[in-house]
C-alpha positions in Angstrom: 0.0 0.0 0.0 1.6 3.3 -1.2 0.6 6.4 0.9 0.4 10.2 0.2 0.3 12.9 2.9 -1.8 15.8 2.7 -1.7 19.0 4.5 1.3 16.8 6.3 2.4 18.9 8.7 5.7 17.5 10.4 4.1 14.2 9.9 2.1 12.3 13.0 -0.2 10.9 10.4 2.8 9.8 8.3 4.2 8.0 11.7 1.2 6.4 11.8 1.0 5.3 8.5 4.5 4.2 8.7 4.1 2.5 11.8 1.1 0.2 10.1 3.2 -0.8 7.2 2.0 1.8 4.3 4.8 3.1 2.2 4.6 6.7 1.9 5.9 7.9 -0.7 4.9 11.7 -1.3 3.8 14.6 1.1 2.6 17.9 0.6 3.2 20.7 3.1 3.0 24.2 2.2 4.7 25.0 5.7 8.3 26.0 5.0 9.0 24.9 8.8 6.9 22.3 9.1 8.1 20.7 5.6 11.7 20.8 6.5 10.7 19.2 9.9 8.9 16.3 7.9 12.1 15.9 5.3 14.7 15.7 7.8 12.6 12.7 9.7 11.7 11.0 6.4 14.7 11.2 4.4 13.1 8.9 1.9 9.8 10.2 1.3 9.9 13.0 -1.3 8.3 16.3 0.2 6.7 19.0 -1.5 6.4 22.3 -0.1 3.6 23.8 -1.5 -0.3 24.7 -1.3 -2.5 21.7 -2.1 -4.3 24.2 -4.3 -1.0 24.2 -6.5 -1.0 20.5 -7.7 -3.2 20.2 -10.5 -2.3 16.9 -12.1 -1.2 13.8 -10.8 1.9 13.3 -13.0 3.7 15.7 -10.4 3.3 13.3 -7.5 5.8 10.8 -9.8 4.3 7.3 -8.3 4.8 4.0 -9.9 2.8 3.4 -12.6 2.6 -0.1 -11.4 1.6 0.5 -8.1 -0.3 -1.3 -4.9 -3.0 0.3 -3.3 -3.3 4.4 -3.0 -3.6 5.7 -0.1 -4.1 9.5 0.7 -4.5 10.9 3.9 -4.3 14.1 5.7 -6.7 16.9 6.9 -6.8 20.7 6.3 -6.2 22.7 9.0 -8.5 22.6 11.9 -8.2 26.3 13.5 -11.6 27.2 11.7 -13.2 24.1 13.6 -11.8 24.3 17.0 -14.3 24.6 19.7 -11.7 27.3 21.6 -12.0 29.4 18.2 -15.6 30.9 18.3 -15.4 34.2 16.5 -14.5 31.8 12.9 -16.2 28.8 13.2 -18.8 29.4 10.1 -18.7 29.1 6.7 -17.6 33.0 6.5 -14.2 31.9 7.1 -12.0 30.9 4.1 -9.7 28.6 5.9 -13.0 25.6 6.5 -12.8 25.4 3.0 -9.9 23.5 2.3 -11.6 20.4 2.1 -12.9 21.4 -1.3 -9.4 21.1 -2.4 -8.9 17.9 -0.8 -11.9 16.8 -2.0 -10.5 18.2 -5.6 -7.0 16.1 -5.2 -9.1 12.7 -4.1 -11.0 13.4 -7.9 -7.7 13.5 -9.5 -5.8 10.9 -8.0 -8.8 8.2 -7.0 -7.2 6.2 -4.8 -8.6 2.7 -3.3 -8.5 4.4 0.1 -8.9 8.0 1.5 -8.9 8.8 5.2 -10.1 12.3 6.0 -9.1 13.4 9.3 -10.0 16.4 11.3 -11.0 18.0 15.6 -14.1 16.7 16.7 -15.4 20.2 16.5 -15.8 19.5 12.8 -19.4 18.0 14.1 -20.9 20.5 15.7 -19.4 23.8 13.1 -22.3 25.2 11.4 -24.5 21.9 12.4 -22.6 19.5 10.6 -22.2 21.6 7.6 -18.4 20.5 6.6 -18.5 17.1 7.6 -21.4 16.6 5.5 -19.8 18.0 2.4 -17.1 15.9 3.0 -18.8 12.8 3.4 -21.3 13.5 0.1 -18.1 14.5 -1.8 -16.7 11.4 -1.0 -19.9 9.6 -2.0 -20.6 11.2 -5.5 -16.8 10.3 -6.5 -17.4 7.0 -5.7 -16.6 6.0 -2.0 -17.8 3.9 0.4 -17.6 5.7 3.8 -17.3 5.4 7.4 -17.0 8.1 10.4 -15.8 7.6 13.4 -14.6 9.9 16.4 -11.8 8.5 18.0 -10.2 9.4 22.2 -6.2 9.3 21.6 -6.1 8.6 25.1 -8.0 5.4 24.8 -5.1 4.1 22.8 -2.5 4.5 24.4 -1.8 8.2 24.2 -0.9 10.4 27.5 -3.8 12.8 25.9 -7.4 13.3 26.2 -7.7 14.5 22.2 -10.7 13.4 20.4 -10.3 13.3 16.6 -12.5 12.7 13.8 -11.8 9.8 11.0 -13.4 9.7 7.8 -12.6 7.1 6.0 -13.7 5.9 2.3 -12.9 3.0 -0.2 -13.0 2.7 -3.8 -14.2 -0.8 -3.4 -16.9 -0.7 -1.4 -15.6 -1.7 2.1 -17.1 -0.1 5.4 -14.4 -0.2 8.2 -15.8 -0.6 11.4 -14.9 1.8 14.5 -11.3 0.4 16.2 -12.1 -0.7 19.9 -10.0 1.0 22.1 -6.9 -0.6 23.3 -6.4 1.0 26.6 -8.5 0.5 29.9 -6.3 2.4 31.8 -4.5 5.2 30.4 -1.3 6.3 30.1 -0.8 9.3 32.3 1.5 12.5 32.3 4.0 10.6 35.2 4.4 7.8 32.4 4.9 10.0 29.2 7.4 13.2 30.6 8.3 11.8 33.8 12.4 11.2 33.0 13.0 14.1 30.9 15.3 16.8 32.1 14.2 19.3 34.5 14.0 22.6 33.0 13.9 26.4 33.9 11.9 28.5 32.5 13.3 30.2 29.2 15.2 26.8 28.9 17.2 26.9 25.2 19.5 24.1 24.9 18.4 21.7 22.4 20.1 18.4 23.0 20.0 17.2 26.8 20.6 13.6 28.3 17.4 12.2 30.1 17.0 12.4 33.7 16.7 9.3 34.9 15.9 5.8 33.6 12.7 5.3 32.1 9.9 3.7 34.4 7.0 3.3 32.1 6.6 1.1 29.0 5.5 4.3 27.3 9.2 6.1 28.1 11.0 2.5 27.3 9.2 2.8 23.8 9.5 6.7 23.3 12.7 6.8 23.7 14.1 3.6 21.1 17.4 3.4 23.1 18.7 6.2 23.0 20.8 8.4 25.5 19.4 12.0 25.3 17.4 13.4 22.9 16.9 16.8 21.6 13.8 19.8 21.3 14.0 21.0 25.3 12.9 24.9 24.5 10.8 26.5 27.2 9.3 29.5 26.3 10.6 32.2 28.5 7.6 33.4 30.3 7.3 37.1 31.9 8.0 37.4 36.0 4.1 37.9 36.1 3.0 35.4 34.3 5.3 32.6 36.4 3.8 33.9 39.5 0.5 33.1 38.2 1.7 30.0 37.2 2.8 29.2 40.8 -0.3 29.9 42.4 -2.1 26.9 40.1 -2.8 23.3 42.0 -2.5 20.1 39.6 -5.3 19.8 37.8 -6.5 23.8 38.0 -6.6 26.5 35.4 -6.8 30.6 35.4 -9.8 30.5 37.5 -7.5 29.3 40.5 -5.1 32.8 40.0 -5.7 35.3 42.8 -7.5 38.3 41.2 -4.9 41.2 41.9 -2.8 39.0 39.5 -4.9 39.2 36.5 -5.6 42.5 36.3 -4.7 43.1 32.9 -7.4 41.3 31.7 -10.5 43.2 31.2 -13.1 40.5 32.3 -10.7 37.3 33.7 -14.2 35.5 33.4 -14.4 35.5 29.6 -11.0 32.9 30.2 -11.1 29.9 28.3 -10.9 27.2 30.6 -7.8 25.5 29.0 -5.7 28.8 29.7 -3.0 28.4 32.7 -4.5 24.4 32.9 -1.6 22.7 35.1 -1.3 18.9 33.7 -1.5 15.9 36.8 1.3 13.8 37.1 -1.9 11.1 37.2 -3.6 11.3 34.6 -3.3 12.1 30.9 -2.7 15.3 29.4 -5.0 17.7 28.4 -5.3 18.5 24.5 -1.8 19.5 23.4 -2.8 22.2 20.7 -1.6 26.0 21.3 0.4 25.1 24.1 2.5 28.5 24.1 -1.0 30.2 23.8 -2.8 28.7 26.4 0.0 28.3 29.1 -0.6 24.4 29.6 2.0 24.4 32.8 4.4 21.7 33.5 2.9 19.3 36.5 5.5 20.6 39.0 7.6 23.0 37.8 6.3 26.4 37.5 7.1 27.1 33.8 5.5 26.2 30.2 5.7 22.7 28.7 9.2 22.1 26.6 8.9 21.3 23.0 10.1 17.6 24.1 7.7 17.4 26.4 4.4 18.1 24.4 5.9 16.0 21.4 6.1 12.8 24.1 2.3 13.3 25.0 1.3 13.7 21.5 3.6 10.2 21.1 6.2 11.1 18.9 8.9 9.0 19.4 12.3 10.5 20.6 14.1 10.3 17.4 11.4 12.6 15.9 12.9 16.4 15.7 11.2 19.6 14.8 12.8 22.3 13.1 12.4 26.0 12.9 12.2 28.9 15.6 10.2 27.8 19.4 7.1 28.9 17.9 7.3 27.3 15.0 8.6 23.8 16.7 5.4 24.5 19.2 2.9 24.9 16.7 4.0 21.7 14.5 3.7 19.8 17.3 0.5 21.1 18.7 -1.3 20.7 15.1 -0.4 17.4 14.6 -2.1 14.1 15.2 -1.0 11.9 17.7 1.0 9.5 15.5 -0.2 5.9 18.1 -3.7 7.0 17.3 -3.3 7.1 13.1 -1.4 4.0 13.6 -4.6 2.5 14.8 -6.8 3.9 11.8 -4.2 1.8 9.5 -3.9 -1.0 11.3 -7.9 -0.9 10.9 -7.8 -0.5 7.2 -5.1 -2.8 6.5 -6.8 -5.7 8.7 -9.7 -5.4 6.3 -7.6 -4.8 2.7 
């Protein structure tokens, strides 16, 4: 099965795919950052750094004219669907209609299987709206398709992070929903617990761990290795630290004395993921803007390192992101949690 990445970003779908046994061969990331982040983990795989919009015929993607099974995968980005983003979750903004152009590349290519992925917020945005153009698009090219809504941390991700699958084949096949694999999770303590303790502002790149790892999940992260690199810390003002100190495990904004939020015009208006402190017990949060919302480290008093938010979205070790902080940040925080595409493959390769 030969696989193409769309809208790639660094590449947790591609993980994934990897992971099940698809050979991707092609992605497409119009991200300078995020492309050259993908290309320096996959070598092999031939990037193109460009708008999805831009590829208008199929003899640009160069694969085999003898090939397996097509696969393409991918979703547009999800800002315009988040449930934190309110003011642009409508059809008024541009950015939700990006899956006309996937929609446009799945025409051109056909392959046997397509796998649409996208935030759960994608149900509820304008009643449905995009989700059901997606899935009739899908139909009227020829597709057989199934939904389903999938908890990372149900499979063995440190993260509560619903996603939504949509997946269609050429030939007919309906996949049914993957059962989760996890009755317990794995929590925050499992995932982070051996990396290096950091300070706030923290900027060297390539540390040894802390201490040996304890958890299968560390054991598996980390492949053998010795240190591993990505520990940047955004380098948070004196005032926002102190806030940061007055939040219990577990707590958010609404736990900051008042006198301490006085810049804000109505503190009450705070999303309730901003200043959330993660629990060494449980699983993470969702790992999306972490810089914006101020997801603090369980115990230390600063922001989550780049490492750090990469190991609860399950990127191995040996995965590193290029670019500035912010741009490393954001990679990670849009991506999907590579163990949970590995389980929509697996799914579709059990029934192929």
């Amino acid at each position: 099965m030969i696989g193409v990445d769309l809208f790639s970003g660094a590449g947790g779908m591609s993980l994934g795919a990897i992971g099940a046994g698809v050979d991707v061969q092609v992605a497409i990331e119009a991200d300078r950052c995020a492309a050259a982040t993908y290309a320096q983990n996959h070598p092999r795989i031939r990037v193109l750094n460009r708008r999805v919009e831009s590829v208008q015929s199929v003899d640009v993607l160069r694969l085999p004219r003898k090939r397996k099974q097509l696969i393409v995968f991918g979703g547009p980005p999800c800002r315009g669907f988040s449930t934190s983003n309110q003011r642009t979750r409508s059809i008024l903004n541009p950015a939700n209609w990006l899956f006309a152009e996937y929609l446009r590349f799945i025409k051109m290519v056909t392959p046997h299987w397509v796998v649409f992925e996208n935030v759960k917020g994608i149900l509820e945005t304008e009643g449905g709206y995009f989700l059901n153009r997606v899935i009739q698009g899908l139909k009227r090219i020829g597709y057989a398709v199934s939904v389903c809504v999938l908890d990372a941390s149900r499979f063995g991700v440190p993260q509560k992070r619903s996603r939504v699958f949509v997946v269609g084949s050429i030939d007919g096949i309906t996949l049914q929903t993957p059962k989760p694999t996890f009755t317990t999770p794995v929590t925050v303590w499992d995932a982070i617990h051996d990396l290096p303790i950091l300070r706030n502002g923290a900027g060297i790149n390539l540390l040894p761990y802390r201490c040996p790892p304890k958890s299968t999940f560390a054991t598996q992260m980390r492949g053998g290795l010795d240190s591993c690199a990505n520990h940047l810390v955004t380098r948070s003002q004196d005032y926002i630290v102190n806030r940061y100190k007055s939040v219990p495990p577990g707590g958010n904004w609404s736990s900051i004395p008042a006198e301490l939020m006085a810049n804000y015009a109505n503190p009450e208006r705070c999303h309730t993921g901003i200043y959330r402190r993660l629990e060494w017990g449980g699983p993470s949060v969702v790992i999306g803007n972490f810089r914006k919302n101020m997801l603090i480290h369980p115990s230390q008093s600063r922001g989550l390192s780049v490492r750090e938010a990469a190991r609860l979205q399950s990127f191995p070790d040996s995965f590193t992101f290029c670019g500035s902080i912010g741009f490393q940040q954001q990679q990670v925080g849009n991506a999907v949690p590579p163990l949970l595409a590995k389980v929509v493959f697996d799914a579709i390769r059990g029934v192929n």
